[in-house]
C-alpha positions in Angstrom: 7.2 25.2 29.2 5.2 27.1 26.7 8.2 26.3 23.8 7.4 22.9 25.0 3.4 23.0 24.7 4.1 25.1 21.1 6.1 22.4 19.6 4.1 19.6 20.7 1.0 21.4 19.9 2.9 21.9 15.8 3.7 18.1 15.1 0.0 17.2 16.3 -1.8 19.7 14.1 0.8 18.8 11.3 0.5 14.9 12.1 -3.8 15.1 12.3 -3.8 16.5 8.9 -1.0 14.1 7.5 -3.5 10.9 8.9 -6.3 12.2 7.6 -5.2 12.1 3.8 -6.3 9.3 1.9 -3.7 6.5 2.0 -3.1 2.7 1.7 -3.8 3.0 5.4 -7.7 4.4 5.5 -8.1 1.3 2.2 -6.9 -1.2 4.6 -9.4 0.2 7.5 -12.0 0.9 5.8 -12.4 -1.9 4.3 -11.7 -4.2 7.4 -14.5 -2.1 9.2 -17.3 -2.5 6.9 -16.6 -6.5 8.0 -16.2 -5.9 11.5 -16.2 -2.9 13.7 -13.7 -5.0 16.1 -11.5 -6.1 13.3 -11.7 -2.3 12.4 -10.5 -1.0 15.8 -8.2 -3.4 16.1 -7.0 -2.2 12.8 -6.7 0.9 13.9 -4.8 0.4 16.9 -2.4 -1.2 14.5 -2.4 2.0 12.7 -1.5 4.0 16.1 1.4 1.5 16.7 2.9 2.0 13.5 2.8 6.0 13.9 4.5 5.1 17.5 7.1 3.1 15.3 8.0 6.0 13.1 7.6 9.0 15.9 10.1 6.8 17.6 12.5 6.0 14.8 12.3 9.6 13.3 13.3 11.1 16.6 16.3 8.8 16.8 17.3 9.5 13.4 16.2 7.7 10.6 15.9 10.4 8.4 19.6 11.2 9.1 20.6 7.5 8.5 18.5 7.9 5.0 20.6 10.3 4.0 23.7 9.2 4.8 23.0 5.9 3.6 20.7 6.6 0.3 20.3 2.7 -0.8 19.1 2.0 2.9 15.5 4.1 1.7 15.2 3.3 -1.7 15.9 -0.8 -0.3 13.0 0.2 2.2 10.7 1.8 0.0 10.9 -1.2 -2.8 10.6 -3.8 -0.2 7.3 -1.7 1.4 5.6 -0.8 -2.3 6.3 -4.7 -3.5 4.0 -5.9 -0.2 1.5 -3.1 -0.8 1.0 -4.5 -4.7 0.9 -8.2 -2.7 -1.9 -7.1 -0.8 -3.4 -5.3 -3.2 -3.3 -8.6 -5.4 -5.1 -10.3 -2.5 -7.7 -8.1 -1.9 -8.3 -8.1 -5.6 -8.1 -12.5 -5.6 -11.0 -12.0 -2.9 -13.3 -9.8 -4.2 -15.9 -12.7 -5.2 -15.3 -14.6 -1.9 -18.4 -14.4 0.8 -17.1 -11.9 3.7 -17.3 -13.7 7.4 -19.2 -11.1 9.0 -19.2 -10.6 12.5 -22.0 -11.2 14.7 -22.6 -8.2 16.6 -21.2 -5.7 15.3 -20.7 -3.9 18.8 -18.8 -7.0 20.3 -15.5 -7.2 21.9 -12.4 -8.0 20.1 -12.7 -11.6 18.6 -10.7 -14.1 21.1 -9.8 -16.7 18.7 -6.5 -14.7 17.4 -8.3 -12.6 14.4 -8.1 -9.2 16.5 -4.3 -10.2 16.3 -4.0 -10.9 12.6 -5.9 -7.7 11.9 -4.2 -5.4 14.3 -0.8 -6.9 13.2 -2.0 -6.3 9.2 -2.8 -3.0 10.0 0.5 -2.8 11.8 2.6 -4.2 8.5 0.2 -1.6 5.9 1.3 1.6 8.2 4.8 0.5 8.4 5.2 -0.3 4.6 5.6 3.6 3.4 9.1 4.8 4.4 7.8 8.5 3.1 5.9 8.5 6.2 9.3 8.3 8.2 10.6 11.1 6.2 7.5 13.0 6.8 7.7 12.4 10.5 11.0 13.5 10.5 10.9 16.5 9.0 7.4 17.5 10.9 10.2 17.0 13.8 12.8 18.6 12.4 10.4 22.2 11.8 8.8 21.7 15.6 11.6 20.7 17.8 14.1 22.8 19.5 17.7 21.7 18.9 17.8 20.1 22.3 14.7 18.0 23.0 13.8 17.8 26.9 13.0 14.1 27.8 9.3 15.2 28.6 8.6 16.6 25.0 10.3 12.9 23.8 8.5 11.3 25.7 5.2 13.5 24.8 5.3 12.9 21.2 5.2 9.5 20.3 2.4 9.1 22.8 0.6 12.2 21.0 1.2 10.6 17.6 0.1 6.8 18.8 -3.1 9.2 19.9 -3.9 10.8 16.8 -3.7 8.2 14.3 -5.4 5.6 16.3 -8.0 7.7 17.4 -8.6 8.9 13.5 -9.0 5.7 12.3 -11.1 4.5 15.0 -13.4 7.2 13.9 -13.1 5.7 10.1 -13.5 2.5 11.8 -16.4 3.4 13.7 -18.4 5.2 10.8 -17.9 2.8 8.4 -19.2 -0.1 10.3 -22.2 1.0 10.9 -25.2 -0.3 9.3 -25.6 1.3 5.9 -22.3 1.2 4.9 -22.4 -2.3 5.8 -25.4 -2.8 3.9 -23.7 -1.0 0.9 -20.4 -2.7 1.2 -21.9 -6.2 1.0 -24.0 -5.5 -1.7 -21.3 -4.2 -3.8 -18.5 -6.0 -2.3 -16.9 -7.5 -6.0 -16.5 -4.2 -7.0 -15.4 -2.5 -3.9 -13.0 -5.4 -3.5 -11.3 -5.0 -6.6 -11.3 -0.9 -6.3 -9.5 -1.5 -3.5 -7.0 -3.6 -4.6 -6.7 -1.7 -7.6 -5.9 1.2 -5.5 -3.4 -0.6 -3.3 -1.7 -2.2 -6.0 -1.0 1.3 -7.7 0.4 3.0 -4.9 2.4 0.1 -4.4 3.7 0.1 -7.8 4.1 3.6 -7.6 6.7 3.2 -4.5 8.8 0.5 -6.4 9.2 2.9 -9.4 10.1 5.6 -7.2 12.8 3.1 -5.4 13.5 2.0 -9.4 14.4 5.7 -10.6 15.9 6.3 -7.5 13.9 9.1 -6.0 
């Protein structure tokens, strides 16, 4: 049992710090937050699921299939920078179009379907980086005893899903408050195309890597 709590208490320490680095992830929240504070959490919950995606997929393996398979994650990691340069190339299109803002900025998850699109979005940005599955994996790999017991597999996709929804639920939450708001729609051109600018580069810096082969 304490081997248990030790390893479960390693990948959440190691996975905290690997959510809170800057990322095409915090771009896409942030910036969907300073719009909405429901779009923002529902981003973030997006953000949670795709952790769950990988904690799940990294314990059955994928790093194993990556390298026994090497085109599989080079095929994953071009396809994943190529829609990060898209959306950065959206995101940049926009810049000069007038934001919808939400209402209330406390209300509850938007009925009409746009909680959806955003959680979904948020969803597709976490999922695009197939480092992060190798990251995962490996955080695994140093943390887990040879023979996992079903309770510590069961544990840690639930402590992942956690972690990053929870972190950028707090990124959601802070940014949507009023001055950053205030700031954000004031600037919003320029912001916009930062933004895009940023996504679009760590995009193109994933299909180079996939190009080189590395």
């Amino acid at each position: 049992m304490i081997d248990t709590t030790l390893s479960l208490l390693g990948i959440a320490g190691a996975m905290a710090v690997g959510a809170m680095s800057p990322g095409p992830s915090f771009v896409m929240v942030a910036r969907t937050a300073v719009a909405s504070r429901a779009d923002g959490l529902a981003a973030a919950l997006g953000m949670g699921a795709g952790g769950l995606v990988f904690a799940i997929a990294a314990l059955a393996g994928l790093q194993a299939a990556f390298l026994a398979v090497p085109a599989l994650y080079l095929a994953i990691k071009g396809f994943g920078g190529a829609y990060l340069v898209y959306l950065g190339i959206r995101i940049w299109r926009g810049a000069r179009q007038p934001l919808a803002m939400a209402q209330d900025a406390d209300a509850s998850l938007p009925q009409s379907g746009r909680g959806k699109r955003t959680f979904l979005l948020g969803l597709a940005t976490q999922v695009s980086n197939p480092k992060t599955a190798v990251v995962y994996a490996s955080i695994f790999a140093a943390f887990l005893p040879r023979e996992v017991p079903l309770v510590l597999a069961l544990a840690v996709p639930a402590v992942i899903f956690c972690i990053e929804t929870g972190w950028y639920a707090i990124v959601a939450l802070a940014l949507s408050s009023a001055a950053p708001r205030s700031a954000y729609l004031r600037y919003k051109t320029w912001i916009d195309r930062a933004a895009g600018g940023v996504m679009g580069l760590l995009g193109l810096r994933l299909v180079w890597s996939a190009v080189r082969g590395t």
